[in-house]
mmCIF file of the N, C-alpha and C atoms, coordinates in Angstrom:
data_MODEL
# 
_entry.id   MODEL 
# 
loop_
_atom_site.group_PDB 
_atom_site.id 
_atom_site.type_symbol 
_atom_site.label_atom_id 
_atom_site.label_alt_id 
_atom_site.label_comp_id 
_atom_site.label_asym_id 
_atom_site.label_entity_id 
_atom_site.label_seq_id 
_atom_site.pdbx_PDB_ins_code 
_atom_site.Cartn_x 
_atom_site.Cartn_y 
_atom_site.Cartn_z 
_atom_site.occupancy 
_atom_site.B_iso_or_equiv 
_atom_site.pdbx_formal_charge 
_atom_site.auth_seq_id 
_atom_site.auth_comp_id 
_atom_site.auth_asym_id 
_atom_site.auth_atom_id 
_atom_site.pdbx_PDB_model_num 
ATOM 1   N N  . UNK A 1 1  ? -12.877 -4.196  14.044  1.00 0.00 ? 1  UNK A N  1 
ATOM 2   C CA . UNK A 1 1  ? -12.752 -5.624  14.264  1.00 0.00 ? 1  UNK A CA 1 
ATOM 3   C C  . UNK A 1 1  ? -11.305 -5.951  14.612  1.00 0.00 ? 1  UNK A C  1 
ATOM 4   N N  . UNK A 1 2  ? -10.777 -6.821  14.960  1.00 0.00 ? 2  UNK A N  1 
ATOM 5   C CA . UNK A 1 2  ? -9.749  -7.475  15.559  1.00 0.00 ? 2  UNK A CA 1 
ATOM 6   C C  . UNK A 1 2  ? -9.949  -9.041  14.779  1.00 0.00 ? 2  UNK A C  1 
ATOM 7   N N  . UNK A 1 3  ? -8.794  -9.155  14.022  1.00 0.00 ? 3  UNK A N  1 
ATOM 8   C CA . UNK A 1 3  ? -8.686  -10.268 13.429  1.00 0.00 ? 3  UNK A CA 1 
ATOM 9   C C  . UNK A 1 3  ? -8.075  -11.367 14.877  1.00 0.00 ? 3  UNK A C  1 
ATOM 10  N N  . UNK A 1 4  ? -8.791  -12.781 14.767  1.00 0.00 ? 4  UNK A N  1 
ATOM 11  C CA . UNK A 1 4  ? -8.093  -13.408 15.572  1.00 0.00 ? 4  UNK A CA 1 
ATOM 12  C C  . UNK A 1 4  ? -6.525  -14.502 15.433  1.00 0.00 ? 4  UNK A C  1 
ATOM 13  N N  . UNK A 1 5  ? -6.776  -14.636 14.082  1.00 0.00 ? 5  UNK A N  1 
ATOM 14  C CA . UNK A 1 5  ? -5.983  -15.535 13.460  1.00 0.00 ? 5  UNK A CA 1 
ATOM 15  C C  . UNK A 1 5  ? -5.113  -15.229 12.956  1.00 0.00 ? 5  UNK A C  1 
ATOM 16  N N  . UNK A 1 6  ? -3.869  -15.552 12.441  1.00 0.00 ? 6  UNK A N  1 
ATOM 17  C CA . UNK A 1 6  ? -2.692  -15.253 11.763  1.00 0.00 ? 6  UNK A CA 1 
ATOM 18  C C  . UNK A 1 6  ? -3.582  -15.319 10.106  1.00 0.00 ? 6  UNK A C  1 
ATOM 19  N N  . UNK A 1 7  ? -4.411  -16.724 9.983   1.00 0.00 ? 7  UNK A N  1 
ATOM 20  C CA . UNK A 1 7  ? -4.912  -16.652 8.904   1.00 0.00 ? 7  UNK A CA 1 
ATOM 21  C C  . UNK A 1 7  ? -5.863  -15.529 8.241   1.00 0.00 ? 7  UNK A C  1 
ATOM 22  N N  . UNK A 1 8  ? -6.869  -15.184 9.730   1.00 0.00 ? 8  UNK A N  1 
ATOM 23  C CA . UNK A 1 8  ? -7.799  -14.638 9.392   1.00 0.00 ? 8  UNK A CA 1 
ATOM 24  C C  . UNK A 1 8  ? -6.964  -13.416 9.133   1.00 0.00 ? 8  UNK A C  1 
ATOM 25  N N  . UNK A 1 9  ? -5.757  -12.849 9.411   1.00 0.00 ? 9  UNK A N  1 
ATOM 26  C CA . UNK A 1 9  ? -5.268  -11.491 9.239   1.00 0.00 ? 9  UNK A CA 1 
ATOM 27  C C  . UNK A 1 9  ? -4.557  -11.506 7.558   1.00 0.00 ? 9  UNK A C  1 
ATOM 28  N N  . UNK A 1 10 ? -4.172  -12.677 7.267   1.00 0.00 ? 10 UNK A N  1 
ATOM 29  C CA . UNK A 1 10 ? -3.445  -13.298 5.924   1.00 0.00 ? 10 UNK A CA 1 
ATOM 30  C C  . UNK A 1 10 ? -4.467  -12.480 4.910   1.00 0.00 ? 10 UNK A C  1 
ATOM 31  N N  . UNK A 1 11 ? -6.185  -12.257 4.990   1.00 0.00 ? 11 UNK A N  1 
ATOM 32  C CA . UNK A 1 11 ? -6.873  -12.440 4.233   1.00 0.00 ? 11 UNK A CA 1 
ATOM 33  C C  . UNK A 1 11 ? -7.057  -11.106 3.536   1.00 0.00 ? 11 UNK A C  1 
ATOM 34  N N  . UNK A 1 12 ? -6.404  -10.110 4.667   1.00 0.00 ? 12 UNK A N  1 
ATOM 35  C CA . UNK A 1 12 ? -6.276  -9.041  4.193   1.00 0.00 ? 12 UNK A CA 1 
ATOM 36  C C  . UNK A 1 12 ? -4.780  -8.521  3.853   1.00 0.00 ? 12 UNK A C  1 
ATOM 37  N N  . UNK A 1 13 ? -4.053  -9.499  3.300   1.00 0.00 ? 13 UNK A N  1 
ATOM 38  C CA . UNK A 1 13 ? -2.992  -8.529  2.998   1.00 0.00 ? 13 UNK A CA 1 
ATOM 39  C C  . UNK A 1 13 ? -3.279  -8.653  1.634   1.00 0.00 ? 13 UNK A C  1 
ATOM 40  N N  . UNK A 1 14 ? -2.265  -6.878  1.448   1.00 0.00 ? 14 UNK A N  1 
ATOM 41  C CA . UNK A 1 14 ? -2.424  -6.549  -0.530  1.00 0.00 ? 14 UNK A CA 1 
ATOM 42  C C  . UNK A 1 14 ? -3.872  -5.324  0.016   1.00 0.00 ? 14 UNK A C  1 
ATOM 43  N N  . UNK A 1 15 ? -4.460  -5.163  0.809   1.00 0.00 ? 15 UNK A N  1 
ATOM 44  C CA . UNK A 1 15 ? -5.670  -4.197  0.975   1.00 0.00 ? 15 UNK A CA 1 
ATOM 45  C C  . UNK A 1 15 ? -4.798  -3.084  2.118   1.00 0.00 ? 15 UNK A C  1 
ATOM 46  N N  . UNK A 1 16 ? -5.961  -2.258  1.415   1.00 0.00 ? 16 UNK A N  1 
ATOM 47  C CA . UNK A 1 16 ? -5.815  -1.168  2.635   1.00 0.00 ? 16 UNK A CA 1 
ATOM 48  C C  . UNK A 1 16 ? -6.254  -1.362  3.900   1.00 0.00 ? 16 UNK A C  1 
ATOM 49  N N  . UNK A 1 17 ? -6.064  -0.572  4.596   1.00 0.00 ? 17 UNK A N  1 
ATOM 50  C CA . UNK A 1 17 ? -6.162  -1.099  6.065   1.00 0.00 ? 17 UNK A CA 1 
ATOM 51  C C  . UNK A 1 17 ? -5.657  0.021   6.545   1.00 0.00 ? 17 UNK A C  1 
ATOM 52  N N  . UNK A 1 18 ? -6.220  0.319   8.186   1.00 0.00 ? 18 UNK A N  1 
ATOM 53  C CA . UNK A 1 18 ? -6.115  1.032   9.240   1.00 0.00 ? 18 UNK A CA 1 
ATOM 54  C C  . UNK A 1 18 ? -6.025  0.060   10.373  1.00 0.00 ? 18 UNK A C  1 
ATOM 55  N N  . UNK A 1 19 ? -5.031  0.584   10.981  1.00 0.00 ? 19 UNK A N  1 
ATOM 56  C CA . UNK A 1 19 ? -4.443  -0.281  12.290  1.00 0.00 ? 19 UNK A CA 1 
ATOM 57  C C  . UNK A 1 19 ? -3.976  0.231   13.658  1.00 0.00 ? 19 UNK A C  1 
ATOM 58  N N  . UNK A 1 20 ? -5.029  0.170   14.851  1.00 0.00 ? 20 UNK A N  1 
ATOM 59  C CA . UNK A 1 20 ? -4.159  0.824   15.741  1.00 0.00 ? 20 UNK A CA 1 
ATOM 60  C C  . UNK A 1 20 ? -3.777  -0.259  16.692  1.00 0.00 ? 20 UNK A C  1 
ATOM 61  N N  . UNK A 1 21 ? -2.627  0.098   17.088  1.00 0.00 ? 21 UNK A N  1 
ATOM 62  C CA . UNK A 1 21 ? -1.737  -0.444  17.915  1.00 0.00 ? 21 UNK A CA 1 
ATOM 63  C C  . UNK A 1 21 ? -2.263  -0.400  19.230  1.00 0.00 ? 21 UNK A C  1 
ATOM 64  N N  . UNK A 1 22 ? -1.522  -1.593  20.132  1.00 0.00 ? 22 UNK A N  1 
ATOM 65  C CA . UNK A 1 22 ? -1.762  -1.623  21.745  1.00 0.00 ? 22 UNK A CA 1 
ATOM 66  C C  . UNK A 1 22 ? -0.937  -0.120  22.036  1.00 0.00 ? 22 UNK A C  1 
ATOM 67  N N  . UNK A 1 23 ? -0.050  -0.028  21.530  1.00 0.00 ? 23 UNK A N  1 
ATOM 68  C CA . UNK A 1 23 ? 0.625   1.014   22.131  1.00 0.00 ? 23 UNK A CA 1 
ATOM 69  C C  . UNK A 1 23 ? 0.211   3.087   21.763  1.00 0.00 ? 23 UNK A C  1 
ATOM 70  N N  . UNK A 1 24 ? -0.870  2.618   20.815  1.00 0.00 ? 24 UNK A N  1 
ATOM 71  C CA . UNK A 1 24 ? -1.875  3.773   20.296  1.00 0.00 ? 24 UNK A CA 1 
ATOM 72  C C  . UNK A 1 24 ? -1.628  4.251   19.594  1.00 0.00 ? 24 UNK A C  1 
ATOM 73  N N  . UNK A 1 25 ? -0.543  4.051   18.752  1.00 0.00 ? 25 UNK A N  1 
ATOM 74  C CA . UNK A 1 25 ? -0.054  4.122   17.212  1.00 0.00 ? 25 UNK A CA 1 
ATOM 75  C C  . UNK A 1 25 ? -1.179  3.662   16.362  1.00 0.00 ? 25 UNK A C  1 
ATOM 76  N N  . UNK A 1 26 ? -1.847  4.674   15.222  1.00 0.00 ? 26 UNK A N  1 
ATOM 77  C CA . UNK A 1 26 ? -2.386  4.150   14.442  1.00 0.00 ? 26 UNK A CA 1 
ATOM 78  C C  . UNK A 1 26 ? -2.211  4.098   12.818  1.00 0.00 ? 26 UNK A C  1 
ATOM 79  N N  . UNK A 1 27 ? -1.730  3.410   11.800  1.00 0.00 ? 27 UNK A N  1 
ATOM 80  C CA . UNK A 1 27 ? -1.545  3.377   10.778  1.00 0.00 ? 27 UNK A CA 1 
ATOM 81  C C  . UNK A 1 27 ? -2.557  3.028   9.534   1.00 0.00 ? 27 UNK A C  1 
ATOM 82  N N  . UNK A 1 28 ? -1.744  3.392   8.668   1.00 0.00 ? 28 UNK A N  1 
ATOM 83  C CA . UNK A 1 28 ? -3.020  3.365   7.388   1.00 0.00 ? 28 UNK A CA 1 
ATOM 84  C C  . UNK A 1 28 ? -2.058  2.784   6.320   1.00 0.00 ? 28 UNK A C  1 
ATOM 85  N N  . UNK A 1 29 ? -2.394  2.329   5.088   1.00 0.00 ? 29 UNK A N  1 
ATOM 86  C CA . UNK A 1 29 ? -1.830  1.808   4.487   1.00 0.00 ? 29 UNK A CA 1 
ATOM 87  C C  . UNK A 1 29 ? -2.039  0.397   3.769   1.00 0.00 ? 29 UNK A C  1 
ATOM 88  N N  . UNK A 1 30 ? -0.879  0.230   2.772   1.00 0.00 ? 30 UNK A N  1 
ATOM 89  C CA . UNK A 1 30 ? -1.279  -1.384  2.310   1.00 0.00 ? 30 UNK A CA 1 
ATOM 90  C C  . UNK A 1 30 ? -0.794  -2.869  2.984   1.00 0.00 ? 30 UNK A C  1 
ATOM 91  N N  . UNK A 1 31 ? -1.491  -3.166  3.526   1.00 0.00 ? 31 UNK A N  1 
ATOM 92  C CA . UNK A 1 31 ? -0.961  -4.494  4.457   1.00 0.00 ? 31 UNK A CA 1 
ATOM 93  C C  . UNK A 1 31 ? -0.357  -5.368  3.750   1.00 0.00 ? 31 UNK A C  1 
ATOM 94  N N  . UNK A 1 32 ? 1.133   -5.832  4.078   1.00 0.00 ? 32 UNK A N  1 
ATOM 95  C CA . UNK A 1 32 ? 2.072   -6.932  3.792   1.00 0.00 ? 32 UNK A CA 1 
ATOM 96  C C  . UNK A 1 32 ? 2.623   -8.029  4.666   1.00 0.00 ? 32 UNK A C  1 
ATOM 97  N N  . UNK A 1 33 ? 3.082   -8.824  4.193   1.00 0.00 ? 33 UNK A N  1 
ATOM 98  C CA . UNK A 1 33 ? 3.668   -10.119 5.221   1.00 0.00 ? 33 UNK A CA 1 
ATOM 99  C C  . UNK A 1 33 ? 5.190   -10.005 4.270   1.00 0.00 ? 33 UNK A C  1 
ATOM 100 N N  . UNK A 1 34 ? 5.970   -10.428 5.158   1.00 0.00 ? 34 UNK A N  1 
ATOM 101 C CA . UNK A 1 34 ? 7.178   -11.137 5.293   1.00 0.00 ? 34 UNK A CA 1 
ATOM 102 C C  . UNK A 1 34 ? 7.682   -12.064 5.152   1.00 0.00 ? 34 UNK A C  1 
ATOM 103 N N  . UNK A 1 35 ? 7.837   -12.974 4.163   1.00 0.00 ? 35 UNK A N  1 
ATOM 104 C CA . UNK A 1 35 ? 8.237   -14.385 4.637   1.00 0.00 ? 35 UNK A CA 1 
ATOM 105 C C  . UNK A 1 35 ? 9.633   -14.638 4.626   1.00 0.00 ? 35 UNK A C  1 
ATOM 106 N N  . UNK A 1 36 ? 10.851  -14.037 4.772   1.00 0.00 ? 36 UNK A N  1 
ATOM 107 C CA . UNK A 1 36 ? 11.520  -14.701 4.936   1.00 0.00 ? 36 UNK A CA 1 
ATOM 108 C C  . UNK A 1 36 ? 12.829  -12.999 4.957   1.00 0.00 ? 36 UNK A C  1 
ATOM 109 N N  . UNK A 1 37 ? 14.115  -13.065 5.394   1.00 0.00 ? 37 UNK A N  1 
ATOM 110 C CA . UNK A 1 37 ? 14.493  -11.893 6.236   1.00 0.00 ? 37 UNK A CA 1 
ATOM 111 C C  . UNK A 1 37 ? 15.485  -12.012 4.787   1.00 0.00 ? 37 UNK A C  1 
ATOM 112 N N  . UNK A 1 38 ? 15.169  -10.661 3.849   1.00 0.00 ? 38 UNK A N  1 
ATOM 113 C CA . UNK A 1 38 ? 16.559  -10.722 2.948   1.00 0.00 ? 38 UNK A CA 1 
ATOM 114 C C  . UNK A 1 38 ? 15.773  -9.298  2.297   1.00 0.00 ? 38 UNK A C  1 
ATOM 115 N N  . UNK A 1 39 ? 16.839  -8.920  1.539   1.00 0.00 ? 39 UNK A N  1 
ATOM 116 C CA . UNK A 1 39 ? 16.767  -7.999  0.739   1.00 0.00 ? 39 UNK A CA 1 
ATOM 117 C C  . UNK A 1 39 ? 15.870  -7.666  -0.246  1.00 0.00 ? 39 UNK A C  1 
ATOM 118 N N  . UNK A 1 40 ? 14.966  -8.321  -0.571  1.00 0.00 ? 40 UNK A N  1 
ATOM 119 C CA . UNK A 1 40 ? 13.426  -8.144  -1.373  1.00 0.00 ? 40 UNK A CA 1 
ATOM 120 C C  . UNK A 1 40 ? 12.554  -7.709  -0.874  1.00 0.00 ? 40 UNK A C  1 
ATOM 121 N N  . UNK A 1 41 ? 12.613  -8.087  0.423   1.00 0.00 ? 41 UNK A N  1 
ATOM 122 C CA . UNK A 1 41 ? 11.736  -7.306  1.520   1.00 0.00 ? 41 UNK A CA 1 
ATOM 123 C C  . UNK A 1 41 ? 12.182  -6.037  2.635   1.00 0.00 ? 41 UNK A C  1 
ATOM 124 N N  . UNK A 1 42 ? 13.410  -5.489  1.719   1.00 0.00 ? 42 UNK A N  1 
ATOM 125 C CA . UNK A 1 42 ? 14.088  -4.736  2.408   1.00 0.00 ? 42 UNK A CA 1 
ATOM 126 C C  . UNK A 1 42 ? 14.464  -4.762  4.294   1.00 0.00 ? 42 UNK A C  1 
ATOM 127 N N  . UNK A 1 43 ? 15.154  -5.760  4.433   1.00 0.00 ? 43 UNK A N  1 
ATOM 128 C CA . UNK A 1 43 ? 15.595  -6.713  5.695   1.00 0.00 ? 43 UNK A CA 1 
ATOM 129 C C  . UNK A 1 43 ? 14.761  -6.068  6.535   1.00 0.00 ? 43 UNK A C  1 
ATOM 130 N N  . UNK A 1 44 ? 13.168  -6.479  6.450   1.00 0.00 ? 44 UNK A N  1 
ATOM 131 C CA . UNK A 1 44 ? 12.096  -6.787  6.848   1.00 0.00 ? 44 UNK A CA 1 
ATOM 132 C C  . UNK A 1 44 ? 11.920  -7.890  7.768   1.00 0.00 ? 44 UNK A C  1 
ATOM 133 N N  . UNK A 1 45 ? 11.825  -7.918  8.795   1.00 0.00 ? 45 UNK A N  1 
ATOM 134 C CA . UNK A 1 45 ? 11.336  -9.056  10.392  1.00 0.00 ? 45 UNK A CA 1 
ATOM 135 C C  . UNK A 1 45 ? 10.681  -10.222 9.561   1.00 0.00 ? 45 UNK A C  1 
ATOM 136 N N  . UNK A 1 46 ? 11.390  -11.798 9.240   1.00 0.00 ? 46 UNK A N  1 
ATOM 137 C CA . UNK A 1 46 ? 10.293  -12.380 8.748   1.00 0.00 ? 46 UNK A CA 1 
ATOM 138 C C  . UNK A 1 46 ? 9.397   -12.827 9.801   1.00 0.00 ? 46 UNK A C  1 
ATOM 139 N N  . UNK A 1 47 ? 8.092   -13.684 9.019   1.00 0.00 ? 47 UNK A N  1 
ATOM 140 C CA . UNK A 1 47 ? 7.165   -13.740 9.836   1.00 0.00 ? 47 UNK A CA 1 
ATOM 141 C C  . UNK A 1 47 ? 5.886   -12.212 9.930   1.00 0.00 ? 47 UNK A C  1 
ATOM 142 N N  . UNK A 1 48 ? 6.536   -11.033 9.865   1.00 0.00 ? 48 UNK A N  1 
ATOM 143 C CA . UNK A 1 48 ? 5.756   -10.131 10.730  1.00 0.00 ? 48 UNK A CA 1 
ATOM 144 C C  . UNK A 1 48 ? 5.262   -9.222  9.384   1.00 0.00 ? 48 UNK A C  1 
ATOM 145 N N  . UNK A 1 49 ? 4.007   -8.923  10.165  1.00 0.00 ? 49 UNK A N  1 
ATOM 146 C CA . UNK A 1 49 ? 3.009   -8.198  8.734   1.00 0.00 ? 49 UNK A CA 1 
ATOM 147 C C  . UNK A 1 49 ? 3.493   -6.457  8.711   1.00 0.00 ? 49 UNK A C  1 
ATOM 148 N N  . UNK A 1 50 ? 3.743   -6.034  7.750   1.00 0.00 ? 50 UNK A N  1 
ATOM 149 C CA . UNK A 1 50 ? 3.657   -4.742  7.404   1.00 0.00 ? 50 UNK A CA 1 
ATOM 150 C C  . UNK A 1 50 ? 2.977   -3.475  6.885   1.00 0.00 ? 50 UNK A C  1 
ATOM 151 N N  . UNK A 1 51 ? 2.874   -2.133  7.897   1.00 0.00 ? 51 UNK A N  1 
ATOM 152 C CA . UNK A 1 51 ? 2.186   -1.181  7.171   1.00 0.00 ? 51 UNK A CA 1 
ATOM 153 C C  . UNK A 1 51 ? 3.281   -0.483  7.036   1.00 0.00 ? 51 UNK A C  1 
ATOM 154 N N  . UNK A 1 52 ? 3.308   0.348   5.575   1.00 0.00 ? 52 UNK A N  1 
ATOM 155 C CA . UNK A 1 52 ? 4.276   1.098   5.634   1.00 0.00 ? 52 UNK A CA 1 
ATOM 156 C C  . UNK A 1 52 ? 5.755   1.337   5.894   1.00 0.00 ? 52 UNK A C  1 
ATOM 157 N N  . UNK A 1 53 ? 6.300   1.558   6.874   1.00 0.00 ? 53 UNK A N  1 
ATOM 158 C CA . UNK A 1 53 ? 7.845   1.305   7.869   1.00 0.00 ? 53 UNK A CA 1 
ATOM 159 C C  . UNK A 1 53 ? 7.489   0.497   8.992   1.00 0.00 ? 53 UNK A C  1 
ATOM 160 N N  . UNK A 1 54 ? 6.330   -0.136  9.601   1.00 0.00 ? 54 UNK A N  1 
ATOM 161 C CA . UNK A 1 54 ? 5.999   -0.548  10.672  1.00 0.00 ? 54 UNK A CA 1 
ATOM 162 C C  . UNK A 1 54 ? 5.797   -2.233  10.921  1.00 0.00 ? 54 UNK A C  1 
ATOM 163 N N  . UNK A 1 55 ? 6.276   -2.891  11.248  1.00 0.00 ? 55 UNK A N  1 
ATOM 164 C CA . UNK A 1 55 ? 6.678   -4.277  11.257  1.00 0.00 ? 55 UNK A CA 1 
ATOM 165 C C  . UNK A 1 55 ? 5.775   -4.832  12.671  1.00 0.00 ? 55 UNK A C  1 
ATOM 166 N N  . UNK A 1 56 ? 5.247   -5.355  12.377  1.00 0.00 ? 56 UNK A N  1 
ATOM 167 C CA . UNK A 1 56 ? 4.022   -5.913  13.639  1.00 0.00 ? 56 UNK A CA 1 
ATOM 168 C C  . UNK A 1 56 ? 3.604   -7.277  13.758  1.00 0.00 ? 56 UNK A C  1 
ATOM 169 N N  . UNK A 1 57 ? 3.089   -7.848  14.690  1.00 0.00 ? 57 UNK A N  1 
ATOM 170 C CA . UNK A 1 57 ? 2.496   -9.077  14.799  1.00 0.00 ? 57 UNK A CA 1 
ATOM 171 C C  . UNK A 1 57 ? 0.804   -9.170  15.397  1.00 0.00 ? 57 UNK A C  1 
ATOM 172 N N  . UNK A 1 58 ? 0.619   -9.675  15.063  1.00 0.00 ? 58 UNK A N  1 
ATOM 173 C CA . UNK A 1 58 ? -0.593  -10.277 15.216  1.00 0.00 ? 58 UNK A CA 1 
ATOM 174 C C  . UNK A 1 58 ? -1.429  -9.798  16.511  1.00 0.00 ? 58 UNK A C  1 
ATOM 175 N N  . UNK A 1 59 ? -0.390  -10.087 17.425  1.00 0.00 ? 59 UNK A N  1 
ATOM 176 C CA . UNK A 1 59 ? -0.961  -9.604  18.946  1.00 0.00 ? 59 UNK A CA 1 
ATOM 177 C C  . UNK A 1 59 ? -0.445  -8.122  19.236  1.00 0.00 ? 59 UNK A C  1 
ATOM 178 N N  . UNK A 1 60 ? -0.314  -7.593  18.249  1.00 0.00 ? 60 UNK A N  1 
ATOM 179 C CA . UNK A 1 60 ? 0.131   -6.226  18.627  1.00 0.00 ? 60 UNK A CA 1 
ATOM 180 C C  . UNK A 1 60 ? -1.146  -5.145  18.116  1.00 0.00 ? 60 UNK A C  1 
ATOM 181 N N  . UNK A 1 61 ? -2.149  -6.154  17.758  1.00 0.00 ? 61 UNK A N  1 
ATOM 182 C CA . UNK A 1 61 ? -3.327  -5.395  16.964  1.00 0.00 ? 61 UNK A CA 1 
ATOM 183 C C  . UNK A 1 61 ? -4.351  -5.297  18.064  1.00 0.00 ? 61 UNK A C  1 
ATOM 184 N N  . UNK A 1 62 ? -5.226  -3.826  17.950  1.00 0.00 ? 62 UNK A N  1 
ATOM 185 C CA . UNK A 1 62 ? -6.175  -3.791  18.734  1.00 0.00 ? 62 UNK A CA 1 
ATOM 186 C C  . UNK A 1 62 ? -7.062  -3.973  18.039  1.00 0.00 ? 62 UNK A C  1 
ATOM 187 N N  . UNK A 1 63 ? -7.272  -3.118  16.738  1.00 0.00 ? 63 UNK A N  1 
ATOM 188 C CA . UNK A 1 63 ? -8.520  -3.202  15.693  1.00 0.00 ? 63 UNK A CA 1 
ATOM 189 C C  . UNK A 1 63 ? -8.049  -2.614  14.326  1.00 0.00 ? 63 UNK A C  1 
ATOM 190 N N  . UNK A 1 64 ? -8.465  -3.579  13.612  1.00 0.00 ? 64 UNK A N  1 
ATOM 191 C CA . UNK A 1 64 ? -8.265  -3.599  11.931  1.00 0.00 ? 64 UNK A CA 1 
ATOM 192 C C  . UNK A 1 64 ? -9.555  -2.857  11.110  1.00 0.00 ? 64 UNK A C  1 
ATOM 193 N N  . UNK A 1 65 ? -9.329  -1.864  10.321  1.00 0.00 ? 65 UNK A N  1 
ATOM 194 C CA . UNK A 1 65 ? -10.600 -1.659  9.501   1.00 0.00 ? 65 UNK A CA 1 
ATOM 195 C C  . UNK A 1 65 ? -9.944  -1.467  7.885   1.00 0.00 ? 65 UNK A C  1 
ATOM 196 N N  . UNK A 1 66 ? -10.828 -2.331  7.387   1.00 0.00 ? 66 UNK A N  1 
ATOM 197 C CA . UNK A 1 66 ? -10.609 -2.203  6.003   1.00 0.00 ? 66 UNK A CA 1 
ATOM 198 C C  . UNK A 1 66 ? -11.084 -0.821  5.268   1.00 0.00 ? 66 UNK A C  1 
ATOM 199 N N  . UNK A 1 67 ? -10.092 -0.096  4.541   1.00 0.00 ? 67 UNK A N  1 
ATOM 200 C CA . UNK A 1 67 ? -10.694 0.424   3.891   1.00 0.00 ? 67 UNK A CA 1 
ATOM 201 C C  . UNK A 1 67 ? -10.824 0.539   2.199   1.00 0.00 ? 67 UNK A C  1 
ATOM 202 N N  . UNK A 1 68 ? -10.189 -0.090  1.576   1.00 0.00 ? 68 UNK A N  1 
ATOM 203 C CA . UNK A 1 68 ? -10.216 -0.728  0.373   1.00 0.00 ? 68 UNK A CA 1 
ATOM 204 C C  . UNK A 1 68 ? -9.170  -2.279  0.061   1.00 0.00 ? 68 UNK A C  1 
ATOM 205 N N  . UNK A 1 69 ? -10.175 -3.135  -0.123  1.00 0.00 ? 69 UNK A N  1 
ATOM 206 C CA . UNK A 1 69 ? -10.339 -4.150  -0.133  1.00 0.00 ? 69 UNK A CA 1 
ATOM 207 C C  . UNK A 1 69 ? -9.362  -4.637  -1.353  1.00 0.00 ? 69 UNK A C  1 
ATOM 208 N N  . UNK A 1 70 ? -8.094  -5.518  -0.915  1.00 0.00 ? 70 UNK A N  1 
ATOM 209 C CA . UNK A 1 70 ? -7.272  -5.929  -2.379  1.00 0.00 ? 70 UNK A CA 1 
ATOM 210 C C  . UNK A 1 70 ? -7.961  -6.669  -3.787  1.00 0.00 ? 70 UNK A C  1 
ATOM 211 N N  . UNK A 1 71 ? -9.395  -6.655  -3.716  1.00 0.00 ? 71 UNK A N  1 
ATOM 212 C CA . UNK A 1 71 ? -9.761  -6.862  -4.454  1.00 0.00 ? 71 UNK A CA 1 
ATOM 213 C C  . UNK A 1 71 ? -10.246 -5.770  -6.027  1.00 0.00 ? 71 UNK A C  1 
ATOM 214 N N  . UNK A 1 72 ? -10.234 -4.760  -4.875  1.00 0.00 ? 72 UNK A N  1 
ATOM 215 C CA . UNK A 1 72 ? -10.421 -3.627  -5.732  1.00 0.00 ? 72 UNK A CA 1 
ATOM 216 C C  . UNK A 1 72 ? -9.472  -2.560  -6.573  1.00 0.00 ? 72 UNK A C  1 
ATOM 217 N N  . UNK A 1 73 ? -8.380  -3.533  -5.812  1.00 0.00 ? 73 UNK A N  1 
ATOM 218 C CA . UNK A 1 73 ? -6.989  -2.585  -6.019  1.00 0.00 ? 73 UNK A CA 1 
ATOM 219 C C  . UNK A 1 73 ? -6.466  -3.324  -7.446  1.00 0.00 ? 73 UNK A C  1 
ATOM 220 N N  . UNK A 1 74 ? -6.676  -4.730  -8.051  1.00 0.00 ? 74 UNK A N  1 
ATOM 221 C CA . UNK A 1 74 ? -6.486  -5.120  -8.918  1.00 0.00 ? 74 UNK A CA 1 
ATOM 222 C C  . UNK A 1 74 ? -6.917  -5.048  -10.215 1.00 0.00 ? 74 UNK A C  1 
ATOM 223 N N  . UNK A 1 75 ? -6.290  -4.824  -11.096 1.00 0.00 ? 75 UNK A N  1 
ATOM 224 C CA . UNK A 1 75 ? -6.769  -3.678  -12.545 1.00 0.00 ? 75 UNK A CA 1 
ATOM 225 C C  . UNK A 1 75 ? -7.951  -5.102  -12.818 1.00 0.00 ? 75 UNK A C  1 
ATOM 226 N N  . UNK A 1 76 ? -8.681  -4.842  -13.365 1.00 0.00 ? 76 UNK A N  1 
ATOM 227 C CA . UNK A 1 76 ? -9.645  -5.510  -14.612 1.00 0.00 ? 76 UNK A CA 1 
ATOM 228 C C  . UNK A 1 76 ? -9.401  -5.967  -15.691 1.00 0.00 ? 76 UNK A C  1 
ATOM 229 N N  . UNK A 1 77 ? -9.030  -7.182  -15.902 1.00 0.00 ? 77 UNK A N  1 
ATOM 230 C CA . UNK A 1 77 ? -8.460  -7.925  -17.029 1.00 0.00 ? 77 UNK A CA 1 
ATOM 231 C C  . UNK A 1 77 ? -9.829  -7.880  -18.078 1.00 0.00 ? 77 UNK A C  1 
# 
């Protein structure tokens, strides 16, 4: 799938995820966002979602597949 939205892509961060790139790079990993360019996010692009070392936007996605869901990643209170 190909998320279309900034939102609809929001919904998966904190999950795993597989991502290949327009440019045919494909990554795996836990999806993050950025909000703002400083040292917590290790001077991380704000704005732009993260796998791993890889700093991306929205339109740089060909197809997203979940493979564990941040819901599952959270312990059981």
């Amino acid at each position: 799938m190909k998320p279309r939205t900034i939102e609809e892509l929001h919904k998966y961060v904190g999950s795993i995820v597989k991502v290949e790139f327009k440019h045919g790079k494909i990554e795996q990993g836990k999806l993050g966002f950025t909000k703002e360019f400083s040292e917590k996010y290790g001077y991380r692009r704000p704005g732009y979602f993260t796998i791993n070392d890889t700093d991306f936007k929205l339109s740089h996605i060909v197809s997203l597949e979940v493979e564990v869901p941040w819901e599952q990643l959270q312990p059981l209170i």
